[in-house]
C-alpha angles and dihedrals in degrees: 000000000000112000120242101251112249106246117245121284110265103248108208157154137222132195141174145167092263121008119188112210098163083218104062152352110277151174103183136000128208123228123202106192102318100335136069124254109183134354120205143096123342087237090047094046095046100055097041082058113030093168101056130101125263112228109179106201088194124226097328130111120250125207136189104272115278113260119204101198090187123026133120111240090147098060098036079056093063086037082069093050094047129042120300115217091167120141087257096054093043136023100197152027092251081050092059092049092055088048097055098039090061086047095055095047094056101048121076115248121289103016123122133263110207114184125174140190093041103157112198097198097050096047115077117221130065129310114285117229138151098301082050092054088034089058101059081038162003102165102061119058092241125199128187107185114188127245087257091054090219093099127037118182113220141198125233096262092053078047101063084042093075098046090246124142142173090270096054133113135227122265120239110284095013138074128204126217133247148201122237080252092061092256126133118260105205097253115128111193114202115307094022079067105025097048091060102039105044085033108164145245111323090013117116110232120269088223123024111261121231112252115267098250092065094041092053078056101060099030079062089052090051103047086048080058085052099053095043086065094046105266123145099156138047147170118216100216089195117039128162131197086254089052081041101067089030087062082051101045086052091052102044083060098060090244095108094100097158114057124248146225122176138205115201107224106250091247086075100046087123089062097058087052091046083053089041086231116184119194109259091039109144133044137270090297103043131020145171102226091179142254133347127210134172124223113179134350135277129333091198093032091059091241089101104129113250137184090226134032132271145155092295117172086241104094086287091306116142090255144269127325093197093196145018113284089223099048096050090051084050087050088045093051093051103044092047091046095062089049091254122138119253116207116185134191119235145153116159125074096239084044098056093042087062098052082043084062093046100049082039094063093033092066097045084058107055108015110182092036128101142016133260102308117216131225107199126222086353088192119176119029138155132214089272085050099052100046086056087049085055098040092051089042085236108168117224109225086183111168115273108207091026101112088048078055122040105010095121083052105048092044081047089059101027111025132254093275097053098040076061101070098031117116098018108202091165098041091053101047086042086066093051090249118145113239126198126218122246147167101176085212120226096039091058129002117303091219110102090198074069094045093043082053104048086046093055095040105033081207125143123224085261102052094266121143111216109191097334083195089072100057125113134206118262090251091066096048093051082049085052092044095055113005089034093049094044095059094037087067089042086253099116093120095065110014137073113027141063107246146114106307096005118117123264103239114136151154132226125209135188091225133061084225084183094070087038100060127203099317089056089049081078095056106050127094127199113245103191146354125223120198117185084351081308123135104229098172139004139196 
């Protein structure tokens, strides 16, 4: 069967009043199809092409496409499908409660209520539990998973699901909540949620999942949120083979208009080595990046695993070790081995030294093998920790708005003096260390221009300065944001910046946020978002 021939590559020209290449000095750039050919001035462009397309992006700054090297689509997708108890869904715990009855009244007997973004500690009320969830109903299996998607709240009859009782015990690397009777109380810390839900090759899901049609919907919807915030790039920190050949279906049928890198969850390590994937396999739309582990708990949540105590919310313990040591080396060892690309996630400091151990010997192991393997979040380092980072060419994937977000929360776990030094932007570049640009949405706002803003003003939503020495210019953010990502997800060759044979993805913004400084990031707003010099979204 003849194949339909592919239509000529789109010549053109843009132009603006500031571009930002991050290679040189430029007026104008020229695209050929979805990469760009020359930078320079618009007289000389125009005379080295006579035949491209003028577009004239007016008196605005353009900037190399924001790239979220760690962020969830995949899961906010299903959210929509599901039920949203986010903040900004419900206001209270008698709201919540509202929220789930109806829920519970529309849906037949016996099947699940998922819902999903519920933050204790915005939402006034008690603490929910599972009288709480009893109470609404029996009848249904009911989860609640918190906005940080480390702890899900359950009902009795999600509980029985699970085959936990009273006299369980916790699996490894989660811990389960009880009542001052010795019942369990419906939280699942960590594993206790994460190992059911993302439960593995062979394995049945713990919740029904929603068809793929409608998920293909929604992760659509979601990638159109992305782009209106200027977005052309992303990582999924958490993919499975279901959420694999969904990313696929959405792109066979021409709708992936973001492009994709994707990390396996650890749990189906054994598929990517049945399917001999290599990290890097795709192509510029969709692309296997590698494997994703967990080490500790929450940064935000207080589980997160320090070398010193502190006000965890673990009965006062130093956090959550979410595997056995010997078992993840052994998972290290294995995924760096076959060439493939490890990110863990990590917070602590004590945390972040034992994956250190375990990429370090890794690497001693097997010398010439692997790529630049990724701890993410990679919270909370001191001078002996960064100069292993740079010595093992880890890349840090830290949060990026997570001080705006969380701060009263972090100095309430970890003390005014510590929550000073999380998440250190400055320390980091400082060491000549990349660093890649993240949201981890949902846990924090998907939108960079709100990241960009939390990293140059260390302030929190409230006012509120967090560790003003480890700030950075706008100008480096924007460079984390793109150059930082880019290499974070071993794309550094062809992403991120706007020069001969990168790709021409870009953002355009109504405000020269560089001139600005960090007190104008907060008034800008994005105006369009060009994929492949095509325009993807626009105000």
């Amino acid at each position: 069967m003849p194949r339909t021939p592919s239509p000529t590559p789109a010549l053109r020209i843009f132009r603006a009043r500031r571009i930002v290449t991050f290679d040189r000095d430029a007026e104008a750039f020229a695209t050929l199809g979805e990469r760009v050919i020359d930078t320079g001035t618009l007289a000389d462009l125009r005379y080295r092409f006579p035949l491209a397309e003028i577009v004239d992006l007016g008196d605005r700054l353009v900037v190399p496409g924001f790239n979220d090297a760690h962020c969830h689509p995949s899961v906010t997708a299903e959210t929509r499908l599901r039920l949203d108890v986010s903040p900004a869904a419900v206001k209270d715990v008698e709201d919540l409660r509202r929220v789930l009855s109806a829920r519970a009244a529309a849906t037949p007997e016996g099947e699940w209520i998922f819902a999903a973004g519920f933050n204790p500690a915005r939402s006034a009320g008690s603490r929910i539990d599972r009288n709480f969830l009893d109470a609404i109903s029996t009848r249904h299996p009911i989860v609640v998973v918190l906005f940080n998607w480390h702890i899900a709240v359950v009902n009795s009859k999600a509980l029985e699901s699970t085959g936990l009782t009273d006299a369980s015990e916790a699996p490894v690397g989660g811990e389960l909540g009880f009542d001052t009777a010795g019942r369990l109380d419906g939280w699942l810390y960590e594993q206790a949620f994460l190992e059911p839900y993302w439960s593995g090759t062979g394995r049945p899901p713990w919740v029904p999942e929603p068809d793929q049609d409608s998920l293909m919907d929604a992760l659509v919807e979601e990638n159109n949120l992305l782009h209106s915030v200027g977005i052309t790039s992303y990582c999924d920190a958490i993919v499975t083979p279901r959420v694999w050949r969904t990313y696929q279906a959405t792109r066979d049928a021409g709708r992936l208009t973001a492009r994709v890198g994707m990390l396996l969850w650890s749990t189906y390590f054994d598929t990517a080595e049945e399917l001999g994937l290599g990290a890097g396999f795709g192509d510029d739309r969709l692309r296997f990046l590698g494997i994703k582990a967990m080490y500790d708990g929450a940064l935000s949540g207080g589980t997160c695993l320090c070398s010193t105590p502190y006000a965890s919310a673990t009965d006062g313990r130093n956090g959550i070790q979410l595997v056995d040591e010997r078992a993840f080396a052994d998972l290290v060892g294995a995924v760096h081995a076959k060439g493939m690309r490890i990110a863990v996630h990590a917070n602590g400091d004590r945390a972040i030294s034992e994956v250190l151990d375990a990429i370090e010997a890794a690497q001693a192991a097997s010398p010439g093998a692997g790529l630049n393997h990724r701890i993410e979040h990679c919270s909370m380092v001191d001078d002996q920790l960064l100069e292993r980072i740079r010595a093992a060419g880890v890349t840090p994937v830290p949060f990026s708005g997570s001080i705006r977000q969380h701060g009263p929360q972090l100095v309430g776990f970890y003390g005014a003096d510590r929550a000073a030094t999380i998440l250190p932007h400055r320390s980091f570049l400082d060491a000549g260390i990349v660093v890649g640009g993240s949201s981890d949405y949902p846990t924090t706002p998907i939108a960079p221009l709100t990241a960009i803003a939390s990293m140059t003003t260390r302030a929190t939503a409230e006012g509120q300065v967090i560790g003003a020495d480890q700030r950075i210019n706008v100008l480096e953010a924007l460079e984390l944001y793109s150059v930082g990502s880019a290499h974070a997800c071993g794309e550094g060759d062809h992403k991120g910046r706007l020069a001969p044979g990168y790709l021409a993805d870009f953002t355009v913004l109504d405000t020269d946020i560089i001139t600005a400084g960090p007190e104008g990031v907060s008034e800008a707003n994005v105006l369009s978002t060009w994929v492949g010099a095509e325009r993807v979204w626009s105000s």
